[in-house]
C-alpha positions in Angstrom: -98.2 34.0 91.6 -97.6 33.6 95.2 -101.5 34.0 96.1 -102.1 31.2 93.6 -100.0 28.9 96.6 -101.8 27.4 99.6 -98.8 26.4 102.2 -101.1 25.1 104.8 -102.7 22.6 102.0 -99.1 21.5 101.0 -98.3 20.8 105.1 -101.4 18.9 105.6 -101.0 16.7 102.4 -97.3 15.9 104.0 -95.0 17.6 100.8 -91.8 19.2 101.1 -90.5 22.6 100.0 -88.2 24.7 99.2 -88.6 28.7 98.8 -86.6 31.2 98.0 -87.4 33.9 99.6 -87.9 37.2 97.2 -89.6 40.7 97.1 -92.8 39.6 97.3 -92.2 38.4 100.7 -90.7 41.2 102.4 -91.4 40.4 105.7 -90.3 37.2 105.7 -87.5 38.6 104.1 -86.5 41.0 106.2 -86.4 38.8 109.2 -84.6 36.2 107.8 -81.8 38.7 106.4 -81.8 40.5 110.0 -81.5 37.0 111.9 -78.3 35.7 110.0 -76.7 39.8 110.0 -77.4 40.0 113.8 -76.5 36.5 114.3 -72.6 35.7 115.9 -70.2 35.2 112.8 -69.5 31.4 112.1 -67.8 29.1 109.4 -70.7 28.0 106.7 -72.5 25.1 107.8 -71.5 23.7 104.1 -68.8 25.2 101.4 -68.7 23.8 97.6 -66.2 25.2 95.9 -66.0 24.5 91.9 -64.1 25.7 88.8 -66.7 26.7 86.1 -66.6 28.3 82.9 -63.3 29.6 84.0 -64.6 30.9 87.1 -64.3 29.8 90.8 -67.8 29.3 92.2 -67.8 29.4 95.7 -71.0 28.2 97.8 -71.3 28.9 101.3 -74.5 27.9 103.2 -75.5 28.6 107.0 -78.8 27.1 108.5 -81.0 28.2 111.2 -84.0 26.5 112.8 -84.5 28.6 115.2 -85.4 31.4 113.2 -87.8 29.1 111.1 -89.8 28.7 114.2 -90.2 32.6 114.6 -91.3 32.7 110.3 -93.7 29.9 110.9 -95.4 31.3 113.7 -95.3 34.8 113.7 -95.2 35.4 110.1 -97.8 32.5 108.9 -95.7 31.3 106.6 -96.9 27.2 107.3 -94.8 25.1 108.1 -91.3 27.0 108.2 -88.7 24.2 109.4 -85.4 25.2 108.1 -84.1 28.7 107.0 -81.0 29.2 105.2 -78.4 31.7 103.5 -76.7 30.4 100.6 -73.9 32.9 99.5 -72.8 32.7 96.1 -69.2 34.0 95.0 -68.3 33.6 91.0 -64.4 34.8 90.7 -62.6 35.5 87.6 -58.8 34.0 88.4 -57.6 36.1 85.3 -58.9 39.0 86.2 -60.1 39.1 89.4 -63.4 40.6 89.3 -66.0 39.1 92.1 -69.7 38.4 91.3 -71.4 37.9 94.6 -75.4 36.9 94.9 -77.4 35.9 98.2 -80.1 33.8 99.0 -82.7 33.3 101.3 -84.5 30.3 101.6 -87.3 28.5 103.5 -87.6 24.7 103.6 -89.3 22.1 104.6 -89.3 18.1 104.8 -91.8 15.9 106.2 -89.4 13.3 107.4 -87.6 16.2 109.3 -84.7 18.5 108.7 -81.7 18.0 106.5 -78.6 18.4 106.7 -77.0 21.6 105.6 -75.4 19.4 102.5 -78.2 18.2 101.5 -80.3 21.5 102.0 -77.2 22.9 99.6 -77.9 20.2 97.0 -81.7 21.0 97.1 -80.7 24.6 96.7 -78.6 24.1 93.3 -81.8 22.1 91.4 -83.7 24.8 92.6 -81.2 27.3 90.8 -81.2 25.1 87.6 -85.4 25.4 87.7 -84.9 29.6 88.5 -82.3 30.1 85.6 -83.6 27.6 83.1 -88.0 28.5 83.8 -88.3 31.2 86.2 -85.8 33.5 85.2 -86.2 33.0 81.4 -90.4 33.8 82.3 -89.5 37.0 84.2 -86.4 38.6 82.2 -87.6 37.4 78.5 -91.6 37.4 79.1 -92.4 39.6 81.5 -94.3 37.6 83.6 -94.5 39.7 86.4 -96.3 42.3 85.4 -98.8 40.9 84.0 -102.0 41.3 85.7 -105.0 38.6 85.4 -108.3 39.9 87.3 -110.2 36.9 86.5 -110.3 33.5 88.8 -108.3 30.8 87.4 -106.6 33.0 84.6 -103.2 33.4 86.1 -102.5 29.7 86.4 -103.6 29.1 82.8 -101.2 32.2 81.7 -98.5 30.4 83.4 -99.3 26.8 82.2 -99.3 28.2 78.7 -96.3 30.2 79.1 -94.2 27.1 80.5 -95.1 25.0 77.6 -94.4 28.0 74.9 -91.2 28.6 76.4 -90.5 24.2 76.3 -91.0 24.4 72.9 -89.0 27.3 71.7 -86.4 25.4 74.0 -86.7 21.7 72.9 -87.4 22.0 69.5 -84.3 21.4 67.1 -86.4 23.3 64.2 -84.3 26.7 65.6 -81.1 27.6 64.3 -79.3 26.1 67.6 -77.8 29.6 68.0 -81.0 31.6 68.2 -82.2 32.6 71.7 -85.1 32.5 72.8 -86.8 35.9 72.3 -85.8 35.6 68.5 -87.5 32.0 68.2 -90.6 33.6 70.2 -90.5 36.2 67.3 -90.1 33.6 64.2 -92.9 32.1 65.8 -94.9 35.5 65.6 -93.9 36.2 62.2 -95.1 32.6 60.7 -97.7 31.2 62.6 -98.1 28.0 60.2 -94.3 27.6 61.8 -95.2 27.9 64.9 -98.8 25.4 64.9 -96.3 23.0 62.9 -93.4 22.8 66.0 -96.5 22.0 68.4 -97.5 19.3 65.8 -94.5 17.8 66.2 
């Protein structure tokens, strides 16, 4: 999906971003990972820590522009203002078992950098977008490995898939404790079902 993205468009028409920063930029990556390892050991920039689901969520995030510099000129990727590393700590009081998750982010705002809070904020919608869309496209559907040779094809797929996957959400014609994949396969196995939910 990523060739399907123009950055220097976006910086010309004056929008924002934010990016995390995956696989299938490993260069970017790489460089931002290697500038916050080699980097002097400091407090987080921000910390948010929250009880949830009977876990203590810890959020620690550390910003650096100068390394932002070095991804949007030597690694092209337009526009680079802001990098980041948000660590992520879930901890089970009962039992003590740590879940620990890192990411890597690239932002940018035409009225000039945030602060770290705010950057933290951003972060956390764009985590509600990843595990509500994204994450559901990737894990349930596949998405990425499916392969579209033809122009134009792969936005379509993904238009289509994001408004299958609203449905099966939204609609209160689902036993409320069905997940997804089982809607997806009601759907499958009654297609007069499945024309009637868009219908409605």
């Amino acid at each position: 999906m990523r060739k399907l993205f123009n950055w220097r468009s976006l910086v010309e028409a004056r929008r924002g971003y934010l990016w995390r920063i995956k696989g299938n930029q490993p260069r970017v990556q790489t460089a931002i990972a290697q500038a916050f390892a080699e980097a002097p050991q400091r407090a987080p920039d921000v910390q948010e820590i929250e009880k949830r689901r009977g876990e203590i969520v810890t959020r620690q995030l550390w910003v650096d522009e100068e390394t932002a510099a070095y991804v949007a000129q030597e690694l092209d990727f337009a526009g680079a203002q802001q990098v980041a590393r948000l660590d992520k700590t879930a901890r089970n009081p009962t039992t003590g078992e740590e879940k620990k998750e890192t990411w890597y982010l690239v932002s940018l705002d035409p009225q000039g950098p945030v602060s770290a809070t705010c950057l933290l904020h951003r972060a956390r919608a764009h985590w509600g977008v990843e595990n509500s869309l994204h994450h559901v496209e990737d894990r349930s559907w596949d998405e990425d490995r499916h392969t579209l040779r033809r122009p134009g094809l792969g936005v379509c797929f993904s238009m289509l898939l994001s408004l299958a996957l609203t449905v099966l959400h939204l609609s209160e014609a689902f036993d409320a404790d069905l997940s997804l994949p089982r809607r997806a396969k009601q759907c499958e196995a009654h297609p007069l079902f499945a024309l009637n939910l868009l219908a409605n």
